[in-house]
Legacy VTK file of the C-alpha trace (Angstrom):
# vtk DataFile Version 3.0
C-alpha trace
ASCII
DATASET POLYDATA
POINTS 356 float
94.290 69.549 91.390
91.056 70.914 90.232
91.018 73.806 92.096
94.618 74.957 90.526
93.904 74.105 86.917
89.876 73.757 86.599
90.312 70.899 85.136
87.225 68.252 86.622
89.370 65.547 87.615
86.871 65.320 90.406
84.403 63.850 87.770
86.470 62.104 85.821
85.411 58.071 86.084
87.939 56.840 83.728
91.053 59.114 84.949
90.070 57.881 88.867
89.563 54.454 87.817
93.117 54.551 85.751
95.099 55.844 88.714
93.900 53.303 90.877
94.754 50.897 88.520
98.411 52.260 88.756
98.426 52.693 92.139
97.846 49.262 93.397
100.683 47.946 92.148
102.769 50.623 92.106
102.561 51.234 96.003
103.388 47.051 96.156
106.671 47.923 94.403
107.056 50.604 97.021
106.764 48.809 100.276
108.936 45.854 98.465
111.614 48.148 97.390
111.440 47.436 93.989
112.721 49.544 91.378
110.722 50.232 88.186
112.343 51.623 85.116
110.895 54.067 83.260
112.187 54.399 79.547
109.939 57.766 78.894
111.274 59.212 81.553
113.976 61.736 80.075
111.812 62.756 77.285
108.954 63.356 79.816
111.457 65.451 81.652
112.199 67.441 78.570
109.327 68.097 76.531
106.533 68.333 79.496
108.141 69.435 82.593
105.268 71.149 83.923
103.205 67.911 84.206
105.904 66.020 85.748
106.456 68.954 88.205
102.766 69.393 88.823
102.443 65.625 89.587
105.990 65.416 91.876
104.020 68.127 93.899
100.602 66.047 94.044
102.365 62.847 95.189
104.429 65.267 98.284
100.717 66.688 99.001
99.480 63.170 99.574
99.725 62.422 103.165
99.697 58.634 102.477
102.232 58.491 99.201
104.332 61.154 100.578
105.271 58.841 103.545
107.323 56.646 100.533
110.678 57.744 98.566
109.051 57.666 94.728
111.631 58.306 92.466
111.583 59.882 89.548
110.533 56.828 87.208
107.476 56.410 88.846
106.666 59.888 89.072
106.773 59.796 85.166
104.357 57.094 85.063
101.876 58.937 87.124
102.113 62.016 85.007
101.358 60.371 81.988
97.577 59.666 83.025
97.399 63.532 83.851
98.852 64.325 80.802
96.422 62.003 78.528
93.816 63.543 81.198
94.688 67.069 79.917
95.223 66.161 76.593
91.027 65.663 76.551
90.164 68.245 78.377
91.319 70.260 75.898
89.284 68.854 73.438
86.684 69.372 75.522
87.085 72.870 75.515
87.846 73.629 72.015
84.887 75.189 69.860
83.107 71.850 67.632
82.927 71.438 64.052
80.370 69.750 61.801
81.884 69.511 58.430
79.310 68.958 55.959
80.469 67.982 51.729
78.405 66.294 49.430
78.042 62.475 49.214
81.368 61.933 47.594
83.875 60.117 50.552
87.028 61.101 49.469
86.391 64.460 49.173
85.393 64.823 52.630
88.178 63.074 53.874
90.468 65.690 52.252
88.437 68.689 53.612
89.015 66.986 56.790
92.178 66.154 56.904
93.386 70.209 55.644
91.221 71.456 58.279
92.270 69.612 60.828
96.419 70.368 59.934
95.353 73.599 59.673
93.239 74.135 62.810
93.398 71.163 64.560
94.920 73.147 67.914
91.789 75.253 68.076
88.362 73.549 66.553
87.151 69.859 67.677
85.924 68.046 64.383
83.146 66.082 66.189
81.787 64.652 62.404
81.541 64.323 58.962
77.950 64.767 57.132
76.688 64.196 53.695
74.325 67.061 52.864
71.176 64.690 53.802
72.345 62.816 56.845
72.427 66.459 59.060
69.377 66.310 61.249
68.486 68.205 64.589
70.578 65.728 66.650
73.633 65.728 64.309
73.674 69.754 65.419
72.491 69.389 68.983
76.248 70.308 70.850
77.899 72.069 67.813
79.528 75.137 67.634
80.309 75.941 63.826
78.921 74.704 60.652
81.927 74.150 57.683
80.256 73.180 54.705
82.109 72.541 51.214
78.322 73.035 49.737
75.897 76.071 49.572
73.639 76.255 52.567
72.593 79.477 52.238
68.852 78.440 52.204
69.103 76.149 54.927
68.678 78.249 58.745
70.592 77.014 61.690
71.326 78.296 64.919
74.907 78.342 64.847
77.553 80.008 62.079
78.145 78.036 58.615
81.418 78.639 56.787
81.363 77.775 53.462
84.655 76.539 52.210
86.155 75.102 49.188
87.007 71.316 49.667
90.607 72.534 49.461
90.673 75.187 52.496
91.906 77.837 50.072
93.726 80.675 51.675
90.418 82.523 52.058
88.672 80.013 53.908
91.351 79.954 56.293
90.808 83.748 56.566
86.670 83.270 57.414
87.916 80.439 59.792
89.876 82.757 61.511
87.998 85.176 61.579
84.988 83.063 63.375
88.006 82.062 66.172
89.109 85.488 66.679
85.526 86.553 67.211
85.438 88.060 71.285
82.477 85.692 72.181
83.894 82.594 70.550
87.169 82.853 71.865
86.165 84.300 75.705
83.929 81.343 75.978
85.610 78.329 74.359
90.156 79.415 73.885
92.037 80.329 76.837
93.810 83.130 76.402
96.577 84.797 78.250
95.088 87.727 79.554
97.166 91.052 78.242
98.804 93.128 80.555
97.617 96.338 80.779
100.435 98.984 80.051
99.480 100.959 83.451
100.802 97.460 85.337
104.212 97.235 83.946
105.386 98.440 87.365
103.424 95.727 88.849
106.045 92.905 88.306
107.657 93.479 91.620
103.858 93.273 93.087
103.836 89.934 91.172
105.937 88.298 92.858
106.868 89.771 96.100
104.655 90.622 99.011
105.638 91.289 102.239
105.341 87.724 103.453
108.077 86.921 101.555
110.686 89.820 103.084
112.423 90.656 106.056
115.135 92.496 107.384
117.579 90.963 109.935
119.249 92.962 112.184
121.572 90.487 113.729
123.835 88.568 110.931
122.148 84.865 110.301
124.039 82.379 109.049
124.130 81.923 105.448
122.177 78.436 105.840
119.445 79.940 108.096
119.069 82.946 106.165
118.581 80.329 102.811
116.631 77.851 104.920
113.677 80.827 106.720
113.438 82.396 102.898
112.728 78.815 101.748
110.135 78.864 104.389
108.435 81.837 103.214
108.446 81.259 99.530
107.046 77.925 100.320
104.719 78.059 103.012
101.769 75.947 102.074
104.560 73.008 100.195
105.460 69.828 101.777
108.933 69.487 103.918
110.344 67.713 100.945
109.904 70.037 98.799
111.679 72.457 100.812
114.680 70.284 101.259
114.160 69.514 97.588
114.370 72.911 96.935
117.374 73.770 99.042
119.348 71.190 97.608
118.478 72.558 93.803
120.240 75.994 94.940
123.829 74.128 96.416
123.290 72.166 92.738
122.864 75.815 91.210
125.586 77.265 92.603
127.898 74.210 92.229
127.765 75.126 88.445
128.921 78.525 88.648
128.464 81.752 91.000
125.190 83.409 92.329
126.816 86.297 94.191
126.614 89.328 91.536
128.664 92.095 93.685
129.759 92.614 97.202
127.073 92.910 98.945
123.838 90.870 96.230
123.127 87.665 96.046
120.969 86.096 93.988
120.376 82.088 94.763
117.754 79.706 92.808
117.258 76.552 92.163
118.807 74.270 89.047
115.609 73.361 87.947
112.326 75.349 88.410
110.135 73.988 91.112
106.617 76.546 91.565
103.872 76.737 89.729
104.078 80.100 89.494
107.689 82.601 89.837
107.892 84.148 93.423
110.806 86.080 95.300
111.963 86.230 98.521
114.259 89.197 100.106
116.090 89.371 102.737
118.389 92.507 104.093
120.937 92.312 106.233
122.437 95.477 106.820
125.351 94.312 108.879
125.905 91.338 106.093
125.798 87.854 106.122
129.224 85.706 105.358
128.269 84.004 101.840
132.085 82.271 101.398
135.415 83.346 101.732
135.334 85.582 98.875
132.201 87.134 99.729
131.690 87.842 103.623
129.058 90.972 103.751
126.389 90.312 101.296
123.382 92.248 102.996
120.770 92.201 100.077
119.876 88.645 99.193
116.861 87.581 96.250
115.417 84.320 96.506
114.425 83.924 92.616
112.103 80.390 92.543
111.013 80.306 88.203
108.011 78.409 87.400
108.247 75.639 85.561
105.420 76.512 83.475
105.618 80.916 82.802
107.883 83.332 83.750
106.173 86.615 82.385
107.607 89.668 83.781
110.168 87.607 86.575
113.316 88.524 83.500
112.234 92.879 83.418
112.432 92.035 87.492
115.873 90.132 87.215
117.181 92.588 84.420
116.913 95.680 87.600
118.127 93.514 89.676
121.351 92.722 87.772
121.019 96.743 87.526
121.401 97.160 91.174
124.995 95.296 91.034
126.553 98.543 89.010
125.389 101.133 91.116
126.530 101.084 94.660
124.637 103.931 95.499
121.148 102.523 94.550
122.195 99.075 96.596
122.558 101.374 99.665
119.411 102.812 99.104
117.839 99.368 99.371
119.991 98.361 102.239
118.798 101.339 104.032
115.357 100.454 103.379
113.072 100.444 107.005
110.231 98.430 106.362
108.810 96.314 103.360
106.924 99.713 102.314
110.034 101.718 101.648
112.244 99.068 100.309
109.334 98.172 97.154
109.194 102.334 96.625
112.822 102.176 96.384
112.976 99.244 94.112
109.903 100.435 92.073
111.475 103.905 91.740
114.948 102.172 90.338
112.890 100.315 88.102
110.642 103.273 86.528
113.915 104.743 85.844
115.413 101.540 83.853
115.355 100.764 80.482
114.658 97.575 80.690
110.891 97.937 81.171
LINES 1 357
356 0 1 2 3 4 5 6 7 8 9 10 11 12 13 14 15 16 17 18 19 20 21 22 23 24 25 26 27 28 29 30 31 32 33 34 35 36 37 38 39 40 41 42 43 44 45 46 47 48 49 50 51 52 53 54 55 56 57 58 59 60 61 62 63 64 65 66 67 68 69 70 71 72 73 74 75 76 77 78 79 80 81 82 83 84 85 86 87 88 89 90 91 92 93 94 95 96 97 98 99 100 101 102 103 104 105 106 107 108 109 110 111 112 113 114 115 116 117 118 119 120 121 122 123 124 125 126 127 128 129 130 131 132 133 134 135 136 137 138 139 140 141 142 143 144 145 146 147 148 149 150 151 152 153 154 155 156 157 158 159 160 161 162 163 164 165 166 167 168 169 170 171 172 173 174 175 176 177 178 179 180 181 182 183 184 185 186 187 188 189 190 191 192 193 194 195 196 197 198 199 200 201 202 203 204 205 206 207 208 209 210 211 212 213 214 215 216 217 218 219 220 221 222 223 224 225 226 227 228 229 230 231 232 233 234 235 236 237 238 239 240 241 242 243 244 245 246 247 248 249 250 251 252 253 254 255 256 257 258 259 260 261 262 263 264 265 266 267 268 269 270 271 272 273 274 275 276 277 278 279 280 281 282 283 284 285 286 287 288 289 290 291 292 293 294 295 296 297 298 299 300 301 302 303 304 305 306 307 308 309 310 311 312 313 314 315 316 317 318 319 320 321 322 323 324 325 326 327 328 329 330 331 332 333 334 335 336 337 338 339 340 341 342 343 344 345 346 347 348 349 350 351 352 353 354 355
């Protein structure tokens, strides 16, 4: 877990000491069989899929709790102390305030109160000061000074903002401006990184390699051909999660058709299951038999979406869907030799689209 999100979970005493708690008696429910409701359980699964995905796939990784069927209920309850977990290590890594007003109580409280509406997300109010109670150990592990008095003959080592005790417009503009200096926000806001324009091409590098392709010259059958791209986008994940993630697709395609022509396919799962979005491709240039309707699909994508970002996998679905109008580009891809040729081809079609 730490390694994948840098979050030190490693060295967090109360988070360990909390999970243990849980797990005692939840793996006693487990070996008895018993059943534990969780009522959170569908807003969990609405509102913060990513943690509940993140800890499904921490509970397969376990070679001890993967051995038991945990439904879904329990999951929940296990994501919930990763999700309080994150909630402070956020705080942790947010920039920290000092605001410092005169003696008056209520007037502090409202400074406080309209910065933190206003920029509660971003700065970590660590304390409220009266002009004379701010002393070397009050500003010891502070970031930014905002100060509803002068302090202009007062030196300290980090940047004072002097506001008006009702965060005027302007003060919300020097605020910003402090957050949306390079230093401040490299060292204390993740940010997505921007893609650079010269990458746009790049999506297919992003989530295809040529691990994740192959071409097969004799016809599979349409389950083996699902089941070894499974394998591939999957490789390091758990046998459950594999069948997990062959039943999504049937569930997917239950609801209505993945076959966009003749001869593409597109299959994916219901739900998103990675981390991160990956593709598989496989080409079968004397076709595979999908179903009745469709008997000689010979270019099949493997989409698996994140459940967390999907930057860039829609401009690589959009030329996809592309493909399906033009015969003439499909056969190109068909025709392709080796992983090298087919991502030219595909990064050629691409270039030429529109749609990046």
């Amino acid at each position: 877990m730490e390694l994948e999100t840098d979050y030190p979970v490693t060295k967090d005493y109360a988070l360990k000491k909390n999970i243990i708690e849980h797990l005692k008696p939840m793996i006693v429910r487990l070996e008895q069989g018993i059943q534990l409701k969780n009522p959170l359980l569908q807003e969990i699964k609405t509102n913060y899929l990513s943690e509940f995905m993140d800890t499904k796939r921490y509970i397969k990784l376990s070679p001890y709790l993967s051995q038991f069927d945990i439904n879904d209920d329990e999951v929940a309850y296990l994501a919930l102390h990763l999700m309080a977990a994150a909630e402070k290590y956020k705080n942790l890594n947010k920039p920290r305030a000092l605001i410092i007003c005169a003696t008056g109580y209520g007037s502090a409280q409202l400074l406080n109160n309209r910065v933190e509406k206003e920029f509660g997300m971003y700065l970590n109010i660590v304390d409220i000061k009266g002009y004379y109670e701010v002393d070397d150990t009050t500003l010891s592990n502070v970031n930014l000074i905002i100060s509803a008095i002068d302090l202009s003959t007062r030196v300290f080592k980090v940047p004072v903002i002097q506001v008006s005790i009702f965060l005027t417009e302007a003060d919300v503009q020097k605020i910003n401006e402090f957050l949306d200096n390079e230093q401040v926000r490299n060292k204390y806001i993740a940010v997505e990184k921007k893609q650079p324009i010269n990458s746009v091409l790049n999506h297919f590098d992003q989530f295809i390699d040529q691990s994740s392709f192959k071409i097969w010259q004799v016809s599979p059958h349409r389950k083996e051909l699902l089941q070894e791209l499974t394998n591939m986008l999957m490789s390091n994940e758990p046998t459950e999660l594999k069948h997990e993630f062959l039943e999504q697709i049937d569930q997917r395609e239950q609801l209505s058709s993945i076959v966009f022509s003749d001869t593409i396919a597109v299959p994916h799962p219901a739900m998103p299951m990675s981390r991160v979005p990956k593709i598989a491709i496989g080409i079968i240039p004397n076709g595979v038999r999908w179903s009745d309707e469709h008997p000689n699909i010979q270019l099949v994508f493997l989409l698996s979406p994140s459940y967390r970002s999907n930057k860039g996998l829609t401009e690589t679905t959009q030329a996809i869907v592309k493909f399906t109008e033009n015969t003439e580009e499909q056969g190109r891809l068909v025709a392709s030799r080796n992983f090298s040729e087919f991502r030219h081809n595909f990064l050629l079609m691409m270039k030429g689209g529109k749609y990046i």
